[in-house]
C-alpha positions as CSV (number, residue, x, y, z in Angstrom):
1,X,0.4,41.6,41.8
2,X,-2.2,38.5,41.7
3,X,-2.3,36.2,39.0
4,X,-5.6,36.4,37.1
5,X,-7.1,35.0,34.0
6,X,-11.0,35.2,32.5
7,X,-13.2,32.1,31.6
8,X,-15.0,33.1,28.4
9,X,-16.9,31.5,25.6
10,X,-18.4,31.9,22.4
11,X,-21.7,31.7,23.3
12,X,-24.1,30.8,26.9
13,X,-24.6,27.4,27.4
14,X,-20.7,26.5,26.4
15,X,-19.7,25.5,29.7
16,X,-18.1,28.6,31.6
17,X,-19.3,27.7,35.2
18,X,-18.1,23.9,34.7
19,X,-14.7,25.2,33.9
20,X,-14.7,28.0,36.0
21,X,-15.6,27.0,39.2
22,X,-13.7,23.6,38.9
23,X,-10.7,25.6,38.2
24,X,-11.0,27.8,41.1
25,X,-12.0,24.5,42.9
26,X,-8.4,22.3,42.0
27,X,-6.3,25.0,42.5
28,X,-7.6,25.7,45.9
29,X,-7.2,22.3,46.4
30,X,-3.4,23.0,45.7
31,X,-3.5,25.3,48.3
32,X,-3.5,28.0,46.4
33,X,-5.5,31.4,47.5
34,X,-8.2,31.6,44.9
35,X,-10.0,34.9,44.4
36,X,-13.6,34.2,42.4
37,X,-15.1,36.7,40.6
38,X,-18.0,36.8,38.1
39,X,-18.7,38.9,34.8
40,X,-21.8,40.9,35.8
41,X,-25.0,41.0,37.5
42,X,-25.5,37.2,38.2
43,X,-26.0,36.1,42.1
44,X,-26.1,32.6,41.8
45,X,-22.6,31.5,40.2
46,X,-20.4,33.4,42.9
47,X,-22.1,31.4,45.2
48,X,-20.6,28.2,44.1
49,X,-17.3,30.0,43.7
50,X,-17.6,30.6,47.4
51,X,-17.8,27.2,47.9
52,X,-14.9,26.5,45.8
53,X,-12.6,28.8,47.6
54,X,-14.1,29.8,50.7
55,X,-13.9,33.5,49.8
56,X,-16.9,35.8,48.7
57,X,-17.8,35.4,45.4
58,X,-17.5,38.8,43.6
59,X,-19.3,40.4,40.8
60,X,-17.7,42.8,38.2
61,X,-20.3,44.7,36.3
62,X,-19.4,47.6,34.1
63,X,-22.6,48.8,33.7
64,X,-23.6,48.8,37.4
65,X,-20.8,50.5,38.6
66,X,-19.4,51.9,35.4
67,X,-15.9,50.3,33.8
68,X,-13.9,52.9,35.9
69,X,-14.2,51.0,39.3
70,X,-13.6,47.7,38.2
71,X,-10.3,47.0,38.2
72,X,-10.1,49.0,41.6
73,X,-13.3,46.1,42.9
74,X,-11.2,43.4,41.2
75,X,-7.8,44.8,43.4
76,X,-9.9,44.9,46.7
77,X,-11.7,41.2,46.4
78,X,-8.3,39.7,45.1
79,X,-6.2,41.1,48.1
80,X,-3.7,38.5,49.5
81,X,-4.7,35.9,46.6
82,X,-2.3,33.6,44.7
83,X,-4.9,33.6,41.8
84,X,-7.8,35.1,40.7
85,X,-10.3,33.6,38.3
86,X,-13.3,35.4,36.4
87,X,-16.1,33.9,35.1
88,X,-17.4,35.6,32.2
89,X,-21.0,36.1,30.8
90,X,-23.1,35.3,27.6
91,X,-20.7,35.3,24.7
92,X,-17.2,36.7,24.8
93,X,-17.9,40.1,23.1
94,X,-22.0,40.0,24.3
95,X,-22.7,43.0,26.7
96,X,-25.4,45.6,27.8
97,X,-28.1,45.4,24.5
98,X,-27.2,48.6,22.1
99,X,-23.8,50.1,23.9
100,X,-21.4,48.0,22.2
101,X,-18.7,46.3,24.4
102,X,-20.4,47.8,27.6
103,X,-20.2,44.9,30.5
104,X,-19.0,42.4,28.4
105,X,-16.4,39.7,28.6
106,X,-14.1,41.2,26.7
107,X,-13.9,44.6,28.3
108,X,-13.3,43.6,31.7
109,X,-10.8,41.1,30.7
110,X,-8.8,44.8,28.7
111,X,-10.2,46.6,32.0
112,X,-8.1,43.9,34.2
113,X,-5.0,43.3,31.5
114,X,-5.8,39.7,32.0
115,X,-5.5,36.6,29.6
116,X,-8.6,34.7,28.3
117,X,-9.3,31.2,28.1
118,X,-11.9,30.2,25.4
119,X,-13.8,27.1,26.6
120,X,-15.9,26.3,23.2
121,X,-18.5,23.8,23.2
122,X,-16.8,21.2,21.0
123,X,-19.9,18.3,20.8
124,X,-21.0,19.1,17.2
125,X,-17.4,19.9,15.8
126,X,-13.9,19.1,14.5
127,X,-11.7,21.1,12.1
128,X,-14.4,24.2,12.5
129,X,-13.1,24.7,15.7
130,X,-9.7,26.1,14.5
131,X,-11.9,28.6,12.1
132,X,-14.1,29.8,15.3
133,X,-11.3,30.2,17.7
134,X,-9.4,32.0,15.6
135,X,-12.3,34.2,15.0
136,X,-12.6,35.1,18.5
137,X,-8.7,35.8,19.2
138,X,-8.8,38.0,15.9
139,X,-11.5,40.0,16.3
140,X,-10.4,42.2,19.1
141,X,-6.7,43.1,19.6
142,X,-6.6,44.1,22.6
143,X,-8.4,40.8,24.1
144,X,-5.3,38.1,24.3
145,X,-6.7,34.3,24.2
146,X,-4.4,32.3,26.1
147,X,-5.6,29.1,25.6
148,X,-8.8,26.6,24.8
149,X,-10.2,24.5,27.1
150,X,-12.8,21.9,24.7
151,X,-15.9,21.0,26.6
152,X,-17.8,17.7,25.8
153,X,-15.3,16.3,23.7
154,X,-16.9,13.0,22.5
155,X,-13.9,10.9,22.4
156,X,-10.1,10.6,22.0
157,X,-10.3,10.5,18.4
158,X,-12.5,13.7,19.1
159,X,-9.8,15.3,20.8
160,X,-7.1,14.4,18.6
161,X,-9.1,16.1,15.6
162,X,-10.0,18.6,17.2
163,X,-6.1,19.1,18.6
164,X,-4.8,18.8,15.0
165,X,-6.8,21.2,13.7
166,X,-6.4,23.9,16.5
167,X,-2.1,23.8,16.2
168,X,-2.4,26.0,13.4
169,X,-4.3,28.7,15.6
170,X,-1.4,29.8,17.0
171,X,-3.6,29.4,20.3
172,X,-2.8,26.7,22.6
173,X,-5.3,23.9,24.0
174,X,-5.0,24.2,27.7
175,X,-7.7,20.9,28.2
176,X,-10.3,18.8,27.3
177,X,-13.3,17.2,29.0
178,X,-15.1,14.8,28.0
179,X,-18.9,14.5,27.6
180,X,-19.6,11.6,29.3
181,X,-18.1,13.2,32.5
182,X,-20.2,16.2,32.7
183,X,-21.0,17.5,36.6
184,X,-25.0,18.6,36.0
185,X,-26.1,21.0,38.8
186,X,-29.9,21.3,39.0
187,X,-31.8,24.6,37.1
188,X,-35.0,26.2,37.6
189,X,-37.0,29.4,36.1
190,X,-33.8,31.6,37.3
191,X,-30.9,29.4,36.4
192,X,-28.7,27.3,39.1
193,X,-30.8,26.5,41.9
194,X,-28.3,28.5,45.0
195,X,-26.0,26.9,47.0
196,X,-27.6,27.6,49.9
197,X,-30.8,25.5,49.0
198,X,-28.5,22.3,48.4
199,X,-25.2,22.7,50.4
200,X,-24.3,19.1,50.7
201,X,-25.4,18.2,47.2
202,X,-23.6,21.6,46.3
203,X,-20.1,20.7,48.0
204,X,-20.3,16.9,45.9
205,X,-20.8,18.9,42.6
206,X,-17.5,21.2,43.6
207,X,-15.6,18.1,44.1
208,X,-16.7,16.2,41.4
209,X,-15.8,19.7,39.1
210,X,-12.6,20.1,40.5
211,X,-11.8,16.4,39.6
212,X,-12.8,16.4,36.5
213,X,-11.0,20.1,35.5
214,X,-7.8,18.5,37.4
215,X,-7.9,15.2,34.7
216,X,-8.5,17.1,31.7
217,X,-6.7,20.6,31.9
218,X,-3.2,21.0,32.2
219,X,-3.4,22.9,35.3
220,X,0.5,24.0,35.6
221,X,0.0,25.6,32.0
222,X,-3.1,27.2,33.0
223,X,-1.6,28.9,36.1
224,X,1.3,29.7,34.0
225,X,-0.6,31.6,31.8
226,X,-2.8,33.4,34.6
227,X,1.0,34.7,35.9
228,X,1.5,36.1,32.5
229,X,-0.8,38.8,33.7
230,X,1.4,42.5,33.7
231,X,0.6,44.7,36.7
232,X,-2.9,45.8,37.1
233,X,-1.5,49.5,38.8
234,X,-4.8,50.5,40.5
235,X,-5.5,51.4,44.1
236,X,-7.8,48.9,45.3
237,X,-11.2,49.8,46.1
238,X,-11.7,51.0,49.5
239,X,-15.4,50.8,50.9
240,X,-14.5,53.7,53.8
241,X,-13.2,56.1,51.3
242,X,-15.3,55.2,48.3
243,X,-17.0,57.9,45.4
244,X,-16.3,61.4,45.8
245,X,-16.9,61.7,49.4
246,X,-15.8,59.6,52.5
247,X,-18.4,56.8,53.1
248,X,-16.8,56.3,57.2
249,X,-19.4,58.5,59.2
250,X,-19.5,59.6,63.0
251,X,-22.8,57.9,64.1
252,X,-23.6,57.2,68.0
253,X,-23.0,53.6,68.6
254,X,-22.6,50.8,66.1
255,X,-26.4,50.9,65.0
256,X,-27.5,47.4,64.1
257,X,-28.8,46.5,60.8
258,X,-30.2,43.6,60.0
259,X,-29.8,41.6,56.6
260,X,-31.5,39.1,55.2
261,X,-29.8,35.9,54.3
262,X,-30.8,31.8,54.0
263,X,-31.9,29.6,51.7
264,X,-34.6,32.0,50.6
265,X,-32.5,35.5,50.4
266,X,-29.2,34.5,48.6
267,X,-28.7,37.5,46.1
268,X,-26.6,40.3,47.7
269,X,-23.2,41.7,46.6
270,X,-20.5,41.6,49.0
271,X,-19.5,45.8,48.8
272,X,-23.0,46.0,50.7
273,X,-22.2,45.2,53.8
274,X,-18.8,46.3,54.0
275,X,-20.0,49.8,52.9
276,X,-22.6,49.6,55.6
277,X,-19.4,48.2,58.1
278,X,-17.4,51.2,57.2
279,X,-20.1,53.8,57.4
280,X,-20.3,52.8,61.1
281,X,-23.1,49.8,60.9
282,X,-22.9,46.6,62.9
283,X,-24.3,44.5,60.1
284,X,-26.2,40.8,61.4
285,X,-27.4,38.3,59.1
286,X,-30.5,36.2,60.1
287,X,-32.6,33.9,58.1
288,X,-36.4,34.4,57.4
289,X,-36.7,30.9,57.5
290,X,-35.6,30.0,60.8
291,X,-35.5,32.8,63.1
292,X,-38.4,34.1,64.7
293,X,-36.9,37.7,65.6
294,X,-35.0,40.1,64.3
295,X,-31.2,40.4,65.5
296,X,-31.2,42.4,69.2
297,X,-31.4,45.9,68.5
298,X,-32.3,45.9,65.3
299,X,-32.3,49.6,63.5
300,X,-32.5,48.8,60.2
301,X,-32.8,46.1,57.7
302,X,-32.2,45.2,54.6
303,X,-34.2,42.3,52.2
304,X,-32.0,41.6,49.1
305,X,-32.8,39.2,46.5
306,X,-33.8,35.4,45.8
307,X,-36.3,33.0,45.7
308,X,-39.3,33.9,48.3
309,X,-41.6,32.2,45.7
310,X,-40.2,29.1,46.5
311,X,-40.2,29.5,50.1
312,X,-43.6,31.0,50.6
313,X,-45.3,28.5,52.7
314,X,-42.3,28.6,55.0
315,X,-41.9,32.2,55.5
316,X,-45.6,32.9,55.7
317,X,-46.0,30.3,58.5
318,X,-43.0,32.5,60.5
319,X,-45.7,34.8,61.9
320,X,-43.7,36.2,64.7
321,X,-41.1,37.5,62.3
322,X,-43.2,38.8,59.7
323,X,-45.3,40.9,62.5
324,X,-41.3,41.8,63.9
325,X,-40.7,42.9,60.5
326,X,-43.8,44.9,59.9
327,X,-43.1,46.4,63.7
328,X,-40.1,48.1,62.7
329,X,-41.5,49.5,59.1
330,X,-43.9,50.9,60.9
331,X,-41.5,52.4,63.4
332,X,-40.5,54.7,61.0
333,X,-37.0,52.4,60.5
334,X,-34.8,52.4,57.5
335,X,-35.8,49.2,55.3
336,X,-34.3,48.5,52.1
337,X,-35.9,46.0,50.2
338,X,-34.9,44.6,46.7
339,X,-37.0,42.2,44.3
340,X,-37.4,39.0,46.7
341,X,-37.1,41.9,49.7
342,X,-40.3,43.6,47.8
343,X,-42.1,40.3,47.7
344,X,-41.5,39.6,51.4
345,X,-42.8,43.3,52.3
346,X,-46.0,42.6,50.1
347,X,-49.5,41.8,52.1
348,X,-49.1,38.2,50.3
349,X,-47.1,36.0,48.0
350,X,-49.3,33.6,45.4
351,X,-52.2,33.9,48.1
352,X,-49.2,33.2,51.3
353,X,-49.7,36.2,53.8
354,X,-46.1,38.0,53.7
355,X,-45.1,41.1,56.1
356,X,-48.0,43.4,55.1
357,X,-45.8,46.4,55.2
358,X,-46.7,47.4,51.4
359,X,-50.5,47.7,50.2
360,X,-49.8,45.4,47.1
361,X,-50.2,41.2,46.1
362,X,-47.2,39.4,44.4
363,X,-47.2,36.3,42.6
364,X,-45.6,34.1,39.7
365,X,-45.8,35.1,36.6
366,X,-44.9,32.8,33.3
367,X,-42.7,36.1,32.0
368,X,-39.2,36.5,32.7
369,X,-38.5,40.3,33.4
370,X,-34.8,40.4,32.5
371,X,-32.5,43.2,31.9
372,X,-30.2,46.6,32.8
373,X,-32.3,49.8,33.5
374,X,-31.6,53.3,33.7
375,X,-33.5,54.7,37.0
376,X,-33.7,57.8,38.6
377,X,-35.1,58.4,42.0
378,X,-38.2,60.3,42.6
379,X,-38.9,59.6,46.1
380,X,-36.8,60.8,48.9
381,X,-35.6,57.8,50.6
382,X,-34.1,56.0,53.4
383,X,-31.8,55.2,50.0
384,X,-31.3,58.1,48.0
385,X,-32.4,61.8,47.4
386,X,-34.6,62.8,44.9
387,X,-32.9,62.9,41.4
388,X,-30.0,60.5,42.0
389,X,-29.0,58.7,39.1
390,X,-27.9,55.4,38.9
391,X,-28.3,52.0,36.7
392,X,-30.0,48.5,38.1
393,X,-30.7,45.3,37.1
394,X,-33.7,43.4,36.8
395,X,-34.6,39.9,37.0
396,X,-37.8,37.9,37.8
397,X,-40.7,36.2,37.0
398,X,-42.7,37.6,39.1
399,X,-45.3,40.3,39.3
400,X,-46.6,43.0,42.0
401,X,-49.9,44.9,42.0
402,X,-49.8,47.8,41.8
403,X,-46.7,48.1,40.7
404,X,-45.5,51.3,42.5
405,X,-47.2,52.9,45.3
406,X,-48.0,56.4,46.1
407,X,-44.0,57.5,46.1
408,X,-42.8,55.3,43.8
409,X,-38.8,54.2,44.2
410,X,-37.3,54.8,40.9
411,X,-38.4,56.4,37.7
412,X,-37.1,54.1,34.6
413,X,-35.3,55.0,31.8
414,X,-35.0,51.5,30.2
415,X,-36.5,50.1,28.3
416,X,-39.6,52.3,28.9
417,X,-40.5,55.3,30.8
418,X,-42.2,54.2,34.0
419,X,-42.3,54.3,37.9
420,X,-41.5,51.6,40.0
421,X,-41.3,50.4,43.5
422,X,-42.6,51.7,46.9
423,X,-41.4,54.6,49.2
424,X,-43.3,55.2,52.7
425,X,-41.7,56.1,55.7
426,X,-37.9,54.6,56.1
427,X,-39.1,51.8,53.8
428,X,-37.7,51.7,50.4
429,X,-38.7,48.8,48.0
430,X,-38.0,48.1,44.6
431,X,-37.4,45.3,41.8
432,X,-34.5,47.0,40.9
433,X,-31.2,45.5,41.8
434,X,-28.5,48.0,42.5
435,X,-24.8,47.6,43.3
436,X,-24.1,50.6,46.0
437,X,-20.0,50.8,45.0
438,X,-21.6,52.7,42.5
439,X,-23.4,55.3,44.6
440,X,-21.9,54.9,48.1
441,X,-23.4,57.3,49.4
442,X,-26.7,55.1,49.9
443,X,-24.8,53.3,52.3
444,X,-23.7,56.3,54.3
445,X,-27.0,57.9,54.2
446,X,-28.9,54.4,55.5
447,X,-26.5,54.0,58.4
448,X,-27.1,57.8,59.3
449,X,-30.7,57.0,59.6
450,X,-30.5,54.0,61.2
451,X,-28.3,56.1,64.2
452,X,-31.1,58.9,63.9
């Protein structure tokens, strides 16, 4: 059994991250084995729970992969941990637009039989904060609040208001931290600027989190709570056995496949490359930005999400790996490319010359395209067979013309009908963000190519 509890709020902006990654810092700090995971499709936050607790970062999506596999995805990342700590998303009960509790908070803190703890923005409040929390722990019986955590809490006669009026809530406060003490980590049109764009800088702001979580939370109370937890009494998710059939193939050799990775590729979920391991891939990671070849051997590759745009000048002055790259498209390789890996592929990026492997120009755009989709696949692929089913994620402000080529990627269900993306040879590009412990099979069938 691991200890586990998930950091919610009433609303974005409430302080989550702050508490959440500073909790997971200070109690790795303790020397505890922290297991991070994060409340849906976001890339950037695991990445500074990474850094907190040097273990992947781990996304938990029900809409991606459907509620069914989370609490097995939760069992596999938390393996061997003292402690596991979920971020949540948006507001508590906030999920997928129009299907109710779908991906929110709340259901994958009931999916996980794990204890909540409310951090509410407390800057513009006293007494009212008794009336909301106990709002929130009412609404839902089946969702058990733990404990408050007050965020940018003004002063001590703040704190003692806001503590009298919260002990007749029934809920305890677990902490408070002061306004005046707030860690600010540096945004841009996607949210946190990555971890890997500002490591040192990135490892202070840990610290400086974990600090200020360990002066204002009572962190013996909050582990306490997090062993309250009953058994979870799932299997853990298995990426060589995974879906309905086994993902482990018989391939000659190890075939190499290369993925993307850097300052400028940071987006990619962790069940990728171990469902490529187990289906019998030797998986090597090499930055656009510095390396000027592909790994040795290279059978495959895959170009997952992040910020391209603002590496553009840099990875369009890497001509030898961008012809390397356009080499092995053209070779007839499997290439799977997702929104920043469709950008790279393009002939150019806001007027940069990219890889040239897709007939189409990319560049900014002041709308952000934001949101889950329903896709179906159209093409055959390097990916997926014609008609396979599954639900993505999109987000970007960027835009590609044309927007799908002559075999697009995906059909969309949500929130219009439309095609999308770009299938030609082994290549398979597409804004669409996909999590493959939903459809292992993608896995399986890209390694198979890659050995072919």
């Amino acid at each position: 059994m691991v200890a586990r509890l998930v950091i919610a709020a009433p609303s974005s902006g409430s302080g989550k991250t702050t508490v959440a990654t500073g909790l997971m810092a200070a109690f790795a700090a303790a020397g505890l084995a922290v297991s991070p995971h994060k409340v849906g499709p976001d890339y950037i936050d695991p990445g500074y729970h990474a850094l907190a607790t040097g273990r992947p970062g781990r996304n938990l999506d029900a809409y991606l992969c459907g509620p069914e596999l989370i609490a097995p995805l939760f069992a596999h990342g938390a393996a061997g941990c003292d402690v596991a700590v979920v971020e949540g998303v948006m507001g508590m009960y906030d999920g997928a637009s129009g299907q109710g509790e779908l991906a929110s908070t709340a259901q994958v803190a009931k999916l996980l039989r794990a204890p909540v703890v409310l951090v509410v923005d407390a800057s513009s409040q006293s007494r009212s904060v008794a009336a909301l929390v106990h709002g929130f722990a009412s609404w839902d019986p089946e969702v058990r609040i733990g404990g408050v955590i007050l965020n940018k809490v003004g002063s001590a006669r703040h704190e003692e208001l806001l503590r009298e009026a919260l002990d007749a809530s029934g809920v305890p406060v677990l902490g408070a931290l002061r306004r005046e003490r707030q860690v600010r980590t540096p945004s841009r049109h996607l949210g946190l600027v990555p971890v890997a764009e500002r490591r040192a800088e990135a490892v202070d702001a840990v610290a400086a989190l974990a600090e200020q979580v360990r002066v204002g939370c009572d962190l013996e109370a909050v582990l306490a709570l997090a062993r309250s937890a009953p058994e979870l009494g799932v299997a853990a998710w298995n990426p060589a056995v995974a879906g309905a059939e086994t993902v482990a193939s018989v391939v000659s050799g190890r075939p190499v496949v290369a993925v993307a990775s850097g300052a400028a590729f940071t987006f990619s979920y962790a069940e990728h490359s171990e469902l490529l391991a187990a289906a019998g891939a030797e998986v090597v990671p090499f930055d656009p930005l510095r390396d000027e070849s592909l790994p040795e051997g290279a059978r495959g590759l895959v170009v997952g999400g992040g910020f391209p745009e603002v590496y553009a000048p840099e990875l369009s002055g890497n001509e030898p790996l961008r012809k390397a790259v356009a080499e092995l498209a053209l070779s007839g390789a499997p290439v799977a490319a997702e929104c920043a890996g469709l950008l790279y592929l393009s002939r150019s990026l806001d007027g940069q010359p990219m890889c040239g492997v897709l007939d189409a120009e990319a560049r900014m755009s002041q709308r952000l395209t934001l949101g889950y989709r329903e896709a179906v696949a159209v093409s055959e692929s390097s990916l997926a067979t014609v008609g396979t089913r599954l639900r993505g994620h999109e987000f970007h402000r960027t835009v590609i013309e044309p927007g799908a080529g002559a075999a697009p990627a995906w059909g969309m269900h949500l929130p219009e009908r439309r095609v999308e993306g770009f299938v030609q040879l082994g290549v398979h590009a597409s804004y669409l963000h996909t999590h493959w412990a939903a459809e292992p099979g993608m896995a399986k069938r890209f390694v198979e190519r890659c050995a072919g």
